[in-house]
N, C-alpha and C positions, 0 to 999 in steps of 0.2 A: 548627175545626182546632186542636188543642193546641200551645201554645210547643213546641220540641224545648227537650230536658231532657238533662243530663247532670252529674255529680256531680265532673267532672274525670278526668282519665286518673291510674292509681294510680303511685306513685313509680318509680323505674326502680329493680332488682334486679340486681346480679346473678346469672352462671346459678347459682353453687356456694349462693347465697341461695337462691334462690327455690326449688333442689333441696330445702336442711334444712328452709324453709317449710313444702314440700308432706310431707317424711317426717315432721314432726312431726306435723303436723296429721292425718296417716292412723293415727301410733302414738297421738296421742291419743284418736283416735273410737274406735281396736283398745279402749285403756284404760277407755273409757267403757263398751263394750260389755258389758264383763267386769264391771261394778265400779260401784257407786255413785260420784258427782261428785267426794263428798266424798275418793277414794282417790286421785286425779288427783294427784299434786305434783309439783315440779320436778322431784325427785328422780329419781320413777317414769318418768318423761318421757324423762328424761337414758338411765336404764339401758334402758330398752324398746327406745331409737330405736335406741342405738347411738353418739351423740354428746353431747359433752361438754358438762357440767351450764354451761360458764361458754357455751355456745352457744344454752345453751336460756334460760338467763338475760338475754343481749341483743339476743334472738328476742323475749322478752313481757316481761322483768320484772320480772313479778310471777307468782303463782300465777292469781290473775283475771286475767291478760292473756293466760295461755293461753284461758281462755273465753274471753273476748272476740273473738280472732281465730276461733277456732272458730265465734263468733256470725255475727261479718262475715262468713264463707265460705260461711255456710250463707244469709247474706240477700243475695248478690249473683245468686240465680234472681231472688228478687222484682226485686231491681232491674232485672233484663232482661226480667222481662213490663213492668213499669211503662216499659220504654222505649220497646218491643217488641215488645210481646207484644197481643193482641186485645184490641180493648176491650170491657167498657171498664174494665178494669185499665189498659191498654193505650192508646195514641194512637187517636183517631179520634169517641171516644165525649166529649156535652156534659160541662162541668168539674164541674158538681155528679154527675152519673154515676161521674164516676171519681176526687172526694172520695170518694162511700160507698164504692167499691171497694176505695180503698186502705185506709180506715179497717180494712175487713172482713178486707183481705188481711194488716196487720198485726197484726191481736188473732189473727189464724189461724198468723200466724208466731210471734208467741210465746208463744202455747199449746202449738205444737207441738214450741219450742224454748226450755220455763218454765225446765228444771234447769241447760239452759247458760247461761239469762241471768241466773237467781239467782246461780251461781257468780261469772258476768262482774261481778255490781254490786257482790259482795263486801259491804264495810264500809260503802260510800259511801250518802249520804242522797238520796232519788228527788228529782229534778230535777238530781241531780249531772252526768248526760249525756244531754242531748238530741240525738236521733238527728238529724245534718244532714239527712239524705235526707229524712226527715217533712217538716221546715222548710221545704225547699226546692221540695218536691214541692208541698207546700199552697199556700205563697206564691204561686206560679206558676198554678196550677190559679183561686187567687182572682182574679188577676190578670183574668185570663178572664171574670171572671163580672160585673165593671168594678160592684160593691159602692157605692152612693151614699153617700157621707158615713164607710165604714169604713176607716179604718187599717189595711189589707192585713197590713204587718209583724207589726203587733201582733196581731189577727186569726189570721194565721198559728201566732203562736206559742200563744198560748190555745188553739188545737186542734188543735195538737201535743203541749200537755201532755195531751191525754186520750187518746195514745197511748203517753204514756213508759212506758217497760220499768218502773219500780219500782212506780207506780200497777195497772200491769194486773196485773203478779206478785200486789201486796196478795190484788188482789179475785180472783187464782186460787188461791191459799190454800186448797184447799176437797179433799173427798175426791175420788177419779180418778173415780169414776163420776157425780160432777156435773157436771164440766168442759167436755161437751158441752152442756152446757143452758148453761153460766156462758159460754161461745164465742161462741154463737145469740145470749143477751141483751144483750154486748158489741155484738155488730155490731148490734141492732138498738136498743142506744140510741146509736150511733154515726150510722146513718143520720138518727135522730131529732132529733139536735144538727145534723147539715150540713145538713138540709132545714127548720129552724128558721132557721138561722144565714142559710144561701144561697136557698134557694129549693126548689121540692120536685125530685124527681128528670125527667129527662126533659126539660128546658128546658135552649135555651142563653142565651147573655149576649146583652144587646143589647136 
């Protein structure tokens, strides 16, 4: 049976907040739909929604922190299979089981979602931000599988970096109709790393 898992309850808002939140966030997806990433700016943001530039300004930021939120809004499904959802993405299934899933489930999110999180990294250099959720998700999941003689933390973190957003973006760099096969081979050196690392799949700890 899996630790329960929870990444914290999200800040308190207010309503008049959390209202400009959600119309930003719907006139930006509108913006995106229309328009390459690169058109996105505060600017455009400000005049589409309806409200003012100095609100969208200490809403995100920056221009990459409009991505960014758009990132996190778009990966709070996964967090709800991963908490919730069947396993073995899901609670229920052995923790080397639902390493490879998640592995699988994140190269699939941001493949899915490469141009929002290119936008979201902006300027910054890959390891700049490592996804809490990965860290914590793993850590936990190792816990589990009770590793003789490994440093869980550290552990953790090593294969968390072969999830980070700017490494996987690198290696999807490629034209749109390879991306399917570059997806498949992610997740399938991915499983190949946790069942080196932990053990092969289908086993529990103990």
């Amino acid at each position: 049976m899996s630790t329960p898992l929870t990444w914290g309850a999200p800040h308190p808002e207010r309503a008049d907040a959390a209202r400009n939140r959600q119309r930003l966030l719907a006139t930006a997806r509108e913006l995106l739909a229309e328009d390459r990433p690169d058109c996105l700016t505060m600017d455009r943001l400000a005049e589409r929604s309806g409200l003012g530039k100095g609100t969208v300004f200490r809403r995100f930021g920056t221009r990459a922190g409009i991505f960014q939120a758009l990132l996190d809004d778009n990966e709070r499904a996964l967090q709800q299979e991963i908490l919730s959802g069947p396993p073995p993405l899901g609670p229920g299934a052995p923790p080397v089981d639902r390493l490879i899933a998640y592995g699988s489930a994140r190269i699939r999110f941001l493949a899915e979602n490469q141009d929002i999180a290119r936008a979201a990294i902006g300027g910054r250099q890959p390891g700049g931000r490592r996804p809490p959720m990965s860290q914590i998700h793993i850590r936990v999941l190792l816990r589990e599988l009770d590793l003789p003689g490994a440093d869980v933390d550290l552990l953790a973190g090593q294969l968390t970096s072969a999830l980070e957003g700017p490494l996987l973006l690198q290696l999807f760099d490629a034209p749109e109709q390879d991306r399917p096969a570059l997806t498949a081979s992610f997740e399938a050196g991915w499983r190949y790393l946790v069942e080196r690392v932990c053990g092969p799949a289908g086993t529990t700890a103990g």
